[in-house]
C-alpha positions in Angstrom: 48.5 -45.0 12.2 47.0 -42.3 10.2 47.0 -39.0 12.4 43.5 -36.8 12.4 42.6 -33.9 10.2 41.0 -32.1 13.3 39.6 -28.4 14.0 43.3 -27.6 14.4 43.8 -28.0 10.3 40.7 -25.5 9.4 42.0 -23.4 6.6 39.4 -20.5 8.2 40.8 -20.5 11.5 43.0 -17.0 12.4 45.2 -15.9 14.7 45.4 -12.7 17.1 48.8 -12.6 15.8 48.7 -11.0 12.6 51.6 -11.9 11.0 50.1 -15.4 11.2 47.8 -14.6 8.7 49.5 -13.6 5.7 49.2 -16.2 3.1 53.0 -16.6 2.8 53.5 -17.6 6.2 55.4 -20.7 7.0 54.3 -20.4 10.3 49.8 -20.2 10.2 47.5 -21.2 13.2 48.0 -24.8 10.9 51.0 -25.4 11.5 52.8 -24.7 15.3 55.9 -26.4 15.0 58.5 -26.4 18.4 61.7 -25.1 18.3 64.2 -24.2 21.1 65.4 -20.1 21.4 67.1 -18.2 23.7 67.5 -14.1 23.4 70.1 -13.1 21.8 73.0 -11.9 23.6 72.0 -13.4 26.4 73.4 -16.8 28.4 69.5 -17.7 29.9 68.3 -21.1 30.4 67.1 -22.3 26.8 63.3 -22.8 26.0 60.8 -24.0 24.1 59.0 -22.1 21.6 56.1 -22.4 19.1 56.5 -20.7 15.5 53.1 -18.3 14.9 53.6 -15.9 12.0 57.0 -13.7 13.3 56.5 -14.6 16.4 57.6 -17.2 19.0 55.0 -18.3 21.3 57.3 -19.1 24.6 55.9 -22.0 26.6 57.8 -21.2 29.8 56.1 -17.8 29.8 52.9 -19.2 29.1 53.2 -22.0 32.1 54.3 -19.1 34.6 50.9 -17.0 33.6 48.6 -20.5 34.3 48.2 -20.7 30.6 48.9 -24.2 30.6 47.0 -25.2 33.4 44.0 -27.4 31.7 47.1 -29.7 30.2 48.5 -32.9 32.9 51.6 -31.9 35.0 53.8 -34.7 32.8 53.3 -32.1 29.9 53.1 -29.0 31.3 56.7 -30.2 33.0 58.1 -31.4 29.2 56.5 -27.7 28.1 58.9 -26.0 30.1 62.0 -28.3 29.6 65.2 -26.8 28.1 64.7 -29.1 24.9 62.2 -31.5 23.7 62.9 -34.4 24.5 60.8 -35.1 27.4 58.1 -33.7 24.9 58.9 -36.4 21.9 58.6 -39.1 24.6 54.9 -37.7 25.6 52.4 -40.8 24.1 50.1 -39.4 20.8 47.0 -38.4 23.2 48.8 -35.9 25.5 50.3 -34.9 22.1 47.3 -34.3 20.6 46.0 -32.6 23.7 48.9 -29.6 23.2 48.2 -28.8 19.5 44.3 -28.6 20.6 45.1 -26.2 23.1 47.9 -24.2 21.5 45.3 -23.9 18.6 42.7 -22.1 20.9 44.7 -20.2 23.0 46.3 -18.3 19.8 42.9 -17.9 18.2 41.3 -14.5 16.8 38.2 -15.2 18.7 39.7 -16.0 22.2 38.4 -14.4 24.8 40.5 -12.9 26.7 43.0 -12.5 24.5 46.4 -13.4 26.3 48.7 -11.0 27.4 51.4 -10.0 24.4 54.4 -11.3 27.2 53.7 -14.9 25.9 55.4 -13.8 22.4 58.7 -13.5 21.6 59.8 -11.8 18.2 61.5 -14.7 16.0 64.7 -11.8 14.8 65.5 -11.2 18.1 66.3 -15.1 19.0 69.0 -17.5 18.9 68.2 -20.6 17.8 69.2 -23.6 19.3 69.8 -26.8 19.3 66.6 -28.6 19.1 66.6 -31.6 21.4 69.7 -34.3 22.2 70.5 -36.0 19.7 71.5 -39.3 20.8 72.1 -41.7 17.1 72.1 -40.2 14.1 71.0 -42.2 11.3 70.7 -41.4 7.4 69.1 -43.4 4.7 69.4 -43.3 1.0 65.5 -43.4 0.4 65.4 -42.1 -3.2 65.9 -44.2 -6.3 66.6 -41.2 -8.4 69.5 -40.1 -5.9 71.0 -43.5 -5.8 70.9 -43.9 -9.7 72.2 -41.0 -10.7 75.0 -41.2 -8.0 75.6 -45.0 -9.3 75.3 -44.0 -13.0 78.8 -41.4 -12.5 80.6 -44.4 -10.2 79.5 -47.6 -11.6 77.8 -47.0 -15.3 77.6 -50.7 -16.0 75.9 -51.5 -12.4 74.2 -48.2 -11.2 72.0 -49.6 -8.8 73.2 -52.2 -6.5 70.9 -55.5 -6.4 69.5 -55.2 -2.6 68.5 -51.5 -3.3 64.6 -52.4 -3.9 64.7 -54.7 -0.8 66.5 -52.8 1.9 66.4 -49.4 2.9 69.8 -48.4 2.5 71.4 -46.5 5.9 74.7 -45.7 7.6 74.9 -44.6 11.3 76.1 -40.8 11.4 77.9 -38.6 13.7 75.7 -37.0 16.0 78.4 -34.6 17.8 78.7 -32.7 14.9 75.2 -31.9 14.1 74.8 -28.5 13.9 72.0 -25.6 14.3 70.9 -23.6 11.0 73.5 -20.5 10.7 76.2 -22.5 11.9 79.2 -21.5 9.7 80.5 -24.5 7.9 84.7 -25.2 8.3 86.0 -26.9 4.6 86.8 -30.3 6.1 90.3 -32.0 5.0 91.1 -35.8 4.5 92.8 -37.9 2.3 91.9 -37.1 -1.4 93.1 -39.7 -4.2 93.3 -38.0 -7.7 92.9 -40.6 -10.8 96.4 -39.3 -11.8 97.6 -39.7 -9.0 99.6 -42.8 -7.5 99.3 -42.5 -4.3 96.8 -40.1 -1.8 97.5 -36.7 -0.5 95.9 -35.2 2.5 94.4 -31.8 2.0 91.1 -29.6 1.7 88.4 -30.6 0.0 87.8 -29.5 -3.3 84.5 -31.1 -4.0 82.5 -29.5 -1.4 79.0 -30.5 -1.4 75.5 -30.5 0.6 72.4 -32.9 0.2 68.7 -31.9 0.6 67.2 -34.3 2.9 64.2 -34.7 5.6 64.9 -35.5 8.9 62.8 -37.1 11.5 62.8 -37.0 15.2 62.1 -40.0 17.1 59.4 -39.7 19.5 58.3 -42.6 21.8 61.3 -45.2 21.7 61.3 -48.8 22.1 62.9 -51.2 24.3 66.7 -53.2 23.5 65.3 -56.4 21.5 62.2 -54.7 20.4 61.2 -54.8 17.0 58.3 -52.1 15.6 55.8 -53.2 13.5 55.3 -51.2 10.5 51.4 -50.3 11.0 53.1 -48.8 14.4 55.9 -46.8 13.6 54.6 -43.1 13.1 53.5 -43.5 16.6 57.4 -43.6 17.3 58.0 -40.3 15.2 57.4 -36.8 16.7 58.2 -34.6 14.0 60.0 -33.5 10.7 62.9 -31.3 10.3 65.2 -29.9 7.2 68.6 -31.2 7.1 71.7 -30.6 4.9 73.9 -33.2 5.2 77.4 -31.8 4.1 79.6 -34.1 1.9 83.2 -34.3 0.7 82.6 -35.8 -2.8 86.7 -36.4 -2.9 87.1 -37.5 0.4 84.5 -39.7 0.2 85.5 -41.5 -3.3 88.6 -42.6 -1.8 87.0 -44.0 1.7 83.6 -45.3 1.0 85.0 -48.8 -0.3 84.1 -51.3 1.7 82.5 -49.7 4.4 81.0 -46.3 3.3 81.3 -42.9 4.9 82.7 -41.5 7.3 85.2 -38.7 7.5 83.9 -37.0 4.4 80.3 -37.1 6.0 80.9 -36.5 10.2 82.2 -33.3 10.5 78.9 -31.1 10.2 75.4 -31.6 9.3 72.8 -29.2 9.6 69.2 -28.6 10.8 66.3 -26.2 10.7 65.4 -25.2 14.2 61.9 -25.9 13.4 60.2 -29.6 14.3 57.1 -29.7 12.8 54.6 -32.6 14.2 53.0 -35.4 12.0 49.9 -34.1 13.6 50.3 -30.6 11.8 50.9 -32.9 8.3 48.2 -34.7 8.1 46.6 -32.7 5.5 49.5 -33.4 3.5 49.9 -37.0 3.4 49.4 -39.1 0.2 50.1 -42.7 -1.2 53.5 -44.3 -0.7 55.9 -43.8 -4.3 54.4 -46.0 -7.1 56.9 -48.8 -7.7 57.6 -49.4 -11.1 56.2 -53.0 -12.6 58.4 -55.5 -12.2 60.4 -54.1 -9.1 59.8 -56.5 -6.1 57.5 -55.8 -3.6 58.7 -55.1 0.0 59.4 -58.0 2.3 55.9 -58.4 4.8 57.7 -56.6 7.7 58.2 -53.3 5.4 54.8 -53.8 4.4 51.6 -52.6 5.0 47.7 -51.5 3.4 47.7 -48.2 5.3 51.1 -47.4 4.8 51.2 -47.9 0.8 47.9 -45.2 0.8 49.2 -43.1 2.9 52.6 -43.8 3.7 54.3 -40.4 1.6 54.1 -36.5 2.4 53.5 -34.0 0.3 56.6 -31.6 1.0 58.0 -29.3 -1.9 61.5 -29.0 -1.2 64.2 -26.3 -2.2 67.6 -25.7 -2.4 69.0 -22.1 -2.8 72.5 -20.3 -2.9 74.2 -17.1 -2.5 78.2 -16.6 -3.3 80.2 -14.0 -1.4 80.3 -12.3 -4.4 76.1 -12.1 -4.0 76.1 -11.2 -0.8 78.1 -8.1 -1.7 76.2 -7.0 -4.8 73.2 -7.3 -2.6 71.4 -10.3 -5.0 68.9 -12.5 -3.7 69.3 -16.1 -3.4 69.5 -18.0 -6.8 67.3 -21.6 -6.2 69.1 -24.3 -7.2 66.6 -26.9 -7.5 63.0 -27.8 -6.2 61.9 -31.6 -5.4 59.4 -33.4 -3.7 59.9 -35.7 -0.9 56.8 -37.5 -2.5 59.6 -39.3 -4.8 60.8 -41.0 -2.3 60.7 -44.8 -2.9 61.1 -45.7 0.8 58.6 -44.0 3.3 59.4 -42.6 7.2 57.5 -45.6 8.4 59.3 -48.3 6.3 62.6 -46.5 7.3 62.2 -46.5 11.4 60.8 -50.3 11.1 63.7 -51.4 9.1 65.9 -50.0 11.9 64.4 -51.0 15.1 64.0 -54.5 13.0 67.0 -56.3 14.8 65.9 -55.0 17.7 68.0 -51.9 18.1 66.6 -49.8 20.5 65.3 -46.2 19.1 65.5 -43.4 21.9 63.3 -40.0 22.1 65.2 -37.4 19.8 66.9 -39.6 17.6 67.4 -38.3 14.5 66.7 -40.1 11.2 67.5 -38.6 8.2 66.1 -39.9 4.4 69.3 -39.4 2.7 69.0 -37.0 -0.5 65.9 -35.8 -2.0 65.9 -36.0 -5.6 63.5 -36.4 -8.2 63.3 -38.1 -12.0 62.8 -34.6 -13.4 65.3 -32.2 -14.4 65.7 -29.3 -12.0 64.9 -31.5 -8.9 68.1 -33.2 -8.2 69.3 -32.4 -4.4 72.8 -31.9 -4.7 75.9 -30.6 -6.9 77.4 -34.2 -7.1 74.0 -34.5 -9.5 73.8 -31.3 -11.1 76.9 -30.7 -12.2 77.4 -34.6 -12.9 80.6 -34.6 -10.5 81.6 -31.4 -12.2 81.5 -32.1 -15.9 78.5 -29.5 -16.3 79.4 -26.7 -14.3 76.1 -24.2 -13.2 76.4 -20.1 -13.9 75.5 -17.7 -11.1 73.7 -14.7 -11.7 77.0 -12.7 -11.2 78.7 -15.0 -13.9 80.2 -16.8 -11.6 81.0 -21.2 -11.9 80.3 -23.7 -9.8 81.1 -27.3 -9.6 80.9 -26.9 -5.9 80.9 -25.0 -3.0 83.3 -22.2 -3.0 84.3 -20.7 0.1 81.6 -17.8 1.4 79.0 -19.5 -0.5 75.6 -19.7 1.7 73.3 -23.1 1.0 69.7 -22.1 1.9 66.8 -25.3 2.2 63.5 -24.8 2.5 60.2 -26.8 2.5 56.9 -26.2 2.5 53.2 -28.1 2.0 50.6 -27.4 0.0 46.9 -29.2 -0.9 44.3 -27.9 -2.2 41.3 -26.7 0.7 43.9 -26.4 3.2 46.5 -23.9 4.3 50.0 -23.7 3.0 52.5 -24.8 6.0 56.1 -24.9 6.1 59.6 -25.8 7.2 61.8 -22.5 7.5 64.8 -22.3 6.4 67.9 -24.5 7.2 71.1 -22.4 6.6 74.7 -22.6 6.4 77.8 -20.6 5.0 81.4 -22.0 3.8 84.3 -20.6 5.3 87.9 -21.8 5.2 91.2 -20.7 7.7 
């Protein structure tokens, strides 16, 4: 399913709000993404908000002044829900009913204008937790990512032969998912130097994150179930930013035969901002060009529609501030920049493959793509690529080196859309900040 460029996408539309209309928003009339807030300092019953400029649009405040009325009582209930789960299980027509709606209640020209009680300023909230996260689920959906990892583990045999056949996944923890902000705790586990003879159990000292999309899952399917491919963005609600933290140490000694797990479950992290297919469908283009001679997918992972419009054009960063930084008052140094348009496995490909035995998907699932990185130099989402496992150590501004994350260091994602004749949309920012004790 390809998902409508509507009256909702008009670059000319405007908001009341004004700082909605400042051409380096994330947050435009375009784009009203959900999130989940409470005030700070307070312990009130979480809710759900819509980004607009600096502003949160609070949908419980909106359903007590009747401003939801005109929408059915199944979605004006999952408006007012603590998370949104009840709203990624709402069917694609009721969906598309809310953006319509949000759209005109927030723009310049209503009449009346709504009353400024509906808004909530974006500094003065706390952030929550999105939704439940029931599975967690990450994939390993770029080529470039996987090569350059094989190339520093396995030079002779970089890629492993069902790569370009199967899109490549292990089943995460989702306990220890994490808001953005969350301060990050340097994980310990067994660590086997090449020197050394036998393990020893202690801090990690190849500290790491990965840029990666994640995806919520929206309408689920039933134990047995498969989802055909044509039909799986009707199963996906929206798109977040994730970091998915990794022990590069820990993780050399474990993976074998199984792959991770202790150097990869104790945090991830995610943007408090979902933002719907529906708001990216100015953005989609064809599925990654597969090199000649690769195979095709297997039938069930393909699909006509899918290959033209199967990829998203999302320009992702990664940016980072040392303690040291912080203190001297410098801004954040970027990284790397990449485009989730490299990606030689698309979201729809991904959820089909996993529902294909018939597991059963559930409303908030998350589904990660594994690390974004790109052929070109400068767009490789992670230190375990940059530095080449620590060979080619990076220079901050303050002359400080990195192989990896030192403690008090800050990792800063962000994402955002652009296409020509529409209006720039985008992600946020998914944070987190290295501490040790």
């Amino acid at each position: 399913m390809s998902y409508p460029i509507d009256a909702t996408h008009n670059p000319s539309l405007r908001s009341w709000v004004e700082s909605a209309n400042q051409p380096d928003t994330d947050f435009p009339i375009q784009n009203l993404p959900f999130a989940v807030f409470r005030r700070q300092g307070s312990a009130e019953t979480p809710r759900i908000g819509v980004a607009i400029g600096e502003e949160i649009l609070d949908l419980t405040r909106c359903y007590q002044l009747g401003l939801l009325s005109q929408l059915p009582e199944k979605l004006q209930i999952a408006c007012t829900a603590p998370n949104l789960n009840l709203l990624m299980g709402i069917e694609i027509p009721a969906r598309l009913a809310l953006r319509q709606h949000l759209s005109q209640l927030l723009q310049a020209n209503r009449q009346p204008q709504p009353p400024a009680e509906i808004l909530f300023t974006m500094s003065e909230a706390i952030f929550l937790m999105p939704n439940f996260i029931g599975d967690y689920t990450d994939f390993y959906a770029s080529i470039f990512h996987a090569t350059n990892v094989g190339k520093l583990f396995r030079p002779d045999n970089p890629l492993l032969p069902n790569y370009k056949y199967v899109p490549i996944a292990y089943h995460g923890r989702a306990s220890s998912i994490v808001p953005s902000d969350t301060a990050i705790k340097r994980p310990s586990g067994q660590i086997k130097l090449p020197a050394d003879s036998v393990p020893k159990f202690a801090p990690t000292q190849m500290l790491d994150y990965e840029l990666e999309i994640g995806f919520f899952v929206g309408v689920g399917n039933q134990p047995g179930e498969s989802i055909y491919i044509d039909k799986a963005e009707e199963h996906i609600f929206g798109l977040c930013l994730v970091n998915d933290w990794s022990a590069r140490d820990i993780q050399a000694w474990e993976y074998q035969p199984l792959g991770p797990f202790l150097a990869k479950s104790f945090a991830t992290t995610i943007s408090p901002w979902v933002v719907t297919l529906e708001a990216l469908a100015p953005f989609r283009c064809p599925a990654f060009s597969r090199a000649s001679g690769d195979p095709q997918p297997l039938p069930y992972l393909s699909s006509p529609v899918d290959e033209s419009l199967g990829g998203i054009n999302i320009t992702l960063e990664v940016w980072i501030t040392s303690a040291q930084m912080q203190q001297q008052g410098l801004e954040p140094w970027l990284l790397s920049r990449g485009s989730f348009q490299q990606m030689y496995w698309t979201l729809a490909q991904m959820l089909t493959h996993h529902a294909s035995n018939g597991c059963n998907l559930r409303s908030g699932d998350l589904l990660a793509s594994g690390t974004v990185s790109g052929a070109e130099v400068g767009s490789q989402g992670c230190l375990l690529e940059i530095t080449q496992r620590g060979s080619q150590p990076i220079t901050l501004p303050t002359g400080e080196v990195r192989k990896f994350l030192a403690d008090g260091d800050e990792v800063i994602l962000r994402g955002y859309c652009e296409t020509p004749g529409y209006q720039r949309i985008g992600f946020g920012e998914c944070r987190g900040k290295i501490f040790n004790c």
